[in-house]
Residue, then its C-alpha position, 0 to 999 in steps of 0.5 A: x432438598x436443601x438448596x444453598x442461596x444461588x440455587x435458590x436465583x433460578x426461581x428468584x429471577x422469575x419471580x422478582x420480575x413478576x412481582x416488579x410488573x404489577x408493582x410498576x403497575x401500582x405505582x405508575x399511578x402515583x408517580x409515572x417517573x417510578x416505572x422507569x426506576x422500578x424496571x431498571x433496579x428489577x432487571x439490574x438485580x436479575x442480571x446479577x443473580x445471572x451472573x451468579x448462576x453462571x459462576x455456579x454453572x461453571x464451578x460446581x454444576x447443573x441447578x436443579x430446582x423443585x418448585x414447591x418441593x414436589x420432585x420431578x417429574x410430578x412437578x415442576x423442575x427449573x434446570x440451569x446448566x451450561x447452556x441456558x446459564x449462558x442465554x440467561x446472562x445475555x437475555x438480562x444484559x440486552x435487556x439492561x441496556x435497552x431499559x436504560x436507553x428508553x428513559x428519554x425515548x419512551x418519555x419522547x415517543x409514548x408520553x401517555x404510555x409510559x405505565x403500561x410500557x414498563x408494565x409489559x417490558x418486565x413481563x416480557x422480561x419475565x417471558x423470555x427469563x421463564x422460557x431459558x430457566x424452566x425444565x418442563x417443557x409444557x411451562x416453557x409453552x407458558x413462558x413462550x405465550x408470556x412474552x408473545x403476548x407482552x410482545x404483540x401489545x409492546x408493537x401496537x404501543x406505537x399506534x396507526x400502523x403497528x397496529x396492523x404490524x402487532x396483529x399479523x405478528x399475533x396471528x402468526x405467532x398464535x399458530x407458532x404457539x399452536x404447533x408448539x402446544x400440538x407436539x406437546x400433547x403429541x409427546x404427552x399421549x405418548x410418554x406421559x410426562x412433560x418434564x424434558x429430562x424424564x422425557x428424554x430418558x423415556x424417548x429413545x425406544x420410541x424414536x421409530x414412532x410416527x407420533x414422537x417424529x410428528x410432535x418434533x415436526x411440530x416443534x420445529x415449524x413453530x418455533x421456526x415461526x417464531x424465530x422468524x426462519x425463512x420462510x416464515x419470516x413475514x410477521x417480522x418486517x413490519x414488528x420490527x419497523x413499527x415497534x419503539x426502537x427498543x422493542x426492534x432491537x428486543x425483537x431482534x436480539x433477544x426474541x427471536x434468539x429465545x425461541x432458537x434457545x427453545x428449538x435447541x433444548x427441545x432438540x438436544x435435551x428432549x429428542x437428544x442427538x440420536x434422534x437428530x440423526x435418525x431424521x435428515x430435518x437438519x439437513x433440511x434446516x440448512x437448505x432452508x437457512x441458506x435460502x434465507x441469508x440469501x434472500x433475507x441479505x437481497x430483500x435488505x438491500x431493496x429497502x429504503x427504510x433503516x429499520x426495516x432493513x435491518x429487519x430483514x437482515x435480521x432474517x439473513x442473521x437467523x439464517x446463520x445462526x440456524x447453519x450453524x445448529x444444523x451443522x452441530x451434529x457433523x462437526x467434531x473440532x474442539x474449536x468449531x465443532x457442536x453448537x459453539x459457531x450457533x451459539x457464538x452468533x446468537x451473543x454476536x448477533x444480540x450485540x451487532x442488531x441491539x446497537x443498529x436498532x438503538x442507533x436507528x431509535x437515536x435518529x427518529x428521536x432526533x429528528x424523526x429521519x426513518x429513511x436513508x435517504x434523509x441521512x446526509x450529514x449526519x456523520x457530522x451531526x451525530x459523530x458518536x451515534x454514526x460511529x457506533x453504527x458504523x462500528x456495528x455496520x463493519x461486524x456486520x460485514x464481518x471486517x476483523x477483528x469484529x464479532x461478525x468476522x469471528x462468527x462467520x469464520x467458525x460457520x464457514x470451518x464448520x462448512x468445510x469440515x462437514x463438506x458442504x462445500x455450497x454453504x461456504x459459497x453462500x456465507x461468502x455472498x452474503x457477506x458481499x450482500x451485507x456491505x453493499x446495504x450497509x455501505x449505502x448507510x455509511x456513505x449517505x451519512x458521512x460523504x453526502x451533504x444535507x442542503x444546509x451544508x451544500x450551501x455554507x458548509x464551513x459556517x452552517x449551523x447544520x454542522x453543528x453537534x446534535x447528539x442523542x441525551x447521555x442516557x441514550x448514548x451510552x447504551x449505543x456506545x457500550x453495544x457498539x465497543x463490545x461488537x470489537x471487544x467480544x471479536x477479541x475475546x473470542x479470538x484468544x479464548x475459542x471455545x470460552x469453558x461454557x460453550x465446551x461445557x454445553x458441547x460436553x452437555x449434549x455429546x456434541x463437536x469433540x464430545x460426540x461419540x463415533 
């Protein structure tokens, strides 16, 4: 089989970004400066293979790679269609971004780990990049096991308490890798193979078995652990409000996002629609989302620590994107219909939870403010910093023409047009819920003074500008103008030619067969 150059990226993203691990590895002990440089390039180069990825995806079709030449399904296949392309491209940006906003932070706030920090980032990098690009279902448990682990170590990196964070994450997420690995044996004992496409050419004579119906059981409680879906949520608070802040919005934007990827493929590209439609697990998926925005929004707003409200609104946000893929099935427009509302939220959210995170960081570096009551005046000290949470605040919310507002607009249409009605009730109380935990923060920060300006607010030094470094600032910035740049382009270009593609992939919204 000979592959033209971007055929050949699948394998190269995995690779380039193994090998960029232990080489940060080996230099750090040189030069500890060189890691930071070694992981930006890496992961640089990789989101440009993405993008050609995509490109190809779009223009000429699915990739299909063999490794080591042995044809599917004896050996390991790396498949890239519409779907992964476009989880792919919005792993390496958030990625990109929360590498570049840790030069100054890491040198700050972990100066003895600087090594092993960028050590694990790329190889949970590589975690996350291996899960989205393989075919083989067992090789995605691998990859999963890869970035869980880089993940548990990156959370301990802080110390004290995030150790005790790092170790309820690593024993819940060991049972979510272990329900996962269970219905891969499951569908192994049964079928023989673990390849996803000759899985899902053998499965369907067998979907009345209760072998093949308990390993999708299976994967759906481990992989709901993991994307931290209510109500398996509990690891989640404390990982997301110890860990260093570009862990927090990893963890948050991308993390959890990966393992609803990997529910999804599993569902839609192993078990396929017919299936999904045999079992009411689905319906049962929505009941549990809309519990979970619900209590995910009420346990935020009983929060005083910044970080770890915005980790249960992390868990509110799941809860959406989980609405929007047990609705898929039931939907049938050519704007909202399918896996277009879900997959629309999972960029929205990256955006939205990556900047509120970074900007959460951008206090403690400052001046190690953790809690919103300590925030008064800060609107004045750090303008641009306070601006773009604000901005990631109202997408939040849902104001227009923000990221959150187009999200929730398309979730709630697909509400209606499958007739779950409550849904919609629930959509517009948590949008409630959203801006009264949000507007705490933005009214603590700009219309309540710190005492300095209680006494002389017009000469006090504390007025003064005291912004976060360039390095960290522009990050924040770019996340914070794409939560309105992205509202746009989804407004004028609904449904965008990859998410139609995904939708024609799986037979979903206008493609779906009556």
């Amino acid at each position: 089989m000979i592959l033209s150059v971007v055929e050949q990226f699948p394998v190269l993203v995995i690779v380039v970004s193994l090998l960029s691990a232990f080489t940060i590895l080996i230099a750090g002990w040189l030069n500890k400066k060189s890691c930071w440089v070694i992981s930006f390039a890496t992961i640089l180069v990789q989101l440009v293979m993405a993008v050609f990825i995509l490109h190809h995806v779009l223009t000429v079709g699915t990739i299909h790679y063999w490794l080591g030449g042995w044809s599917p399904p004896w050996g390991i296949e790396y498949v890239v269609d519409a779907l992964n392309a476009y989880i792919l491209v919005i792993v390496l940006s958030l990625a990109l971004i929360c590498v570049t906003y840790s030069k100054r932070s890491i040198a700050h706030e972990l100066p003895q780990k600087i090594v092993s920090f960028y050590t694990l980032y790329q190889l949970l990098v590589t975690g996350l990049c291996g899960v989205t690009v393989t075919g083989d279902i067992f090789n995605m448990y691998v990859f999963i096991e890869i970035f869980s682990l880089s993940a548990y170590a990156l959370i301990a990196s802080r110390g004290k308490i995030a150790l005790k964070a790092s170790f309820t994450y690593l024993v819940l997420g060991s049972i979510g890798a272990c329900f996962f690995l269970l219905g891969i044996g499951f569908l192994y004992s049964v079928t023989g193979s673990l390849n996803m496409h000759d899985l899902s050419l053998i499965l369907p004579p067998l979907y009345e078995n209760k072998v093949v119906q308990a390993a999708f059981v299976f994967f759906v409680v481990g992989l709901s652990i993991k994307m931290a879906l209510f109500p398996l949520h509990t690891w989640l608070p404390d990982a997301h409000s110890f860990a260093p802040s570009e862990i927090s919005a990893m963890l948050s934007g991308i993390i959890i996002e990966v393992s609803t990827y990997a529910l999804i493929r599993v569902s839609f590209s192993v078990y396929t629609v017919a299936f999904i439609k045999l079992l009411p697990i689905f319906d049962f998926l929505c009941w549990v989302a809309a519990f979970g925005i619900i209590i995910g929004s009420v346990l935020a707003i009983a929060q005083y620590n910044l970080k770890r409200m915005l980790a249960y609104s992390s868990v509110s946000q799941m809860g959406y994107i989980m609405l929007a893929v047990g609705l898929s099935t039931s939907t049938h427009s050519a704007l909202w219909g399918g896996l277009t509302p879900a997959l629309m939220h999972i960029l929205n959210h990256a955006l939205m939870k990556g900047c509120l995170f970074l900007v959460a960081g951008a206090f403690i570096y400052k001046a190690e403010l953790w809690n919103i009551t300590d925030f008064q005046g800060l609107g004045r000290k750090m303008p641009y910093t306070c601006a773009a949470f604000m901005l990631a605040a109202i997408s939040m919310i849902g104001v227009p023409p923000s990221v959150g507002f187009v999200s929730k607009v398309y979730i709630i249409l697909a509400c209606l047009e499958s007739g779950k009605f409550i849904f919609v009730a629930v959509m517009l109380l948590s949008s409630l819920l959203n801006l009264v935990y949000f507007w705490r923060v933005i009214e603590t920060m700009y219309m309540k003074r710190g005492e300095g300006e209680e006494r002389s607010h017009s000469h006090s030094s504390s007025s003064k500008i005291d912004e976060i470094p360039l390095s960290m600032l522009i990050p924040v910035l770019t996340l914070a103008g794409l939560c309105i740049i992205m509202g746009v382009v989804w407004l004028t270009e609904i449904p965008l030619p990859i998410l139609d593609q995904v939708n024609a992939l799986f037979g979903l919204g206008r493609y779906a067969i009556p």
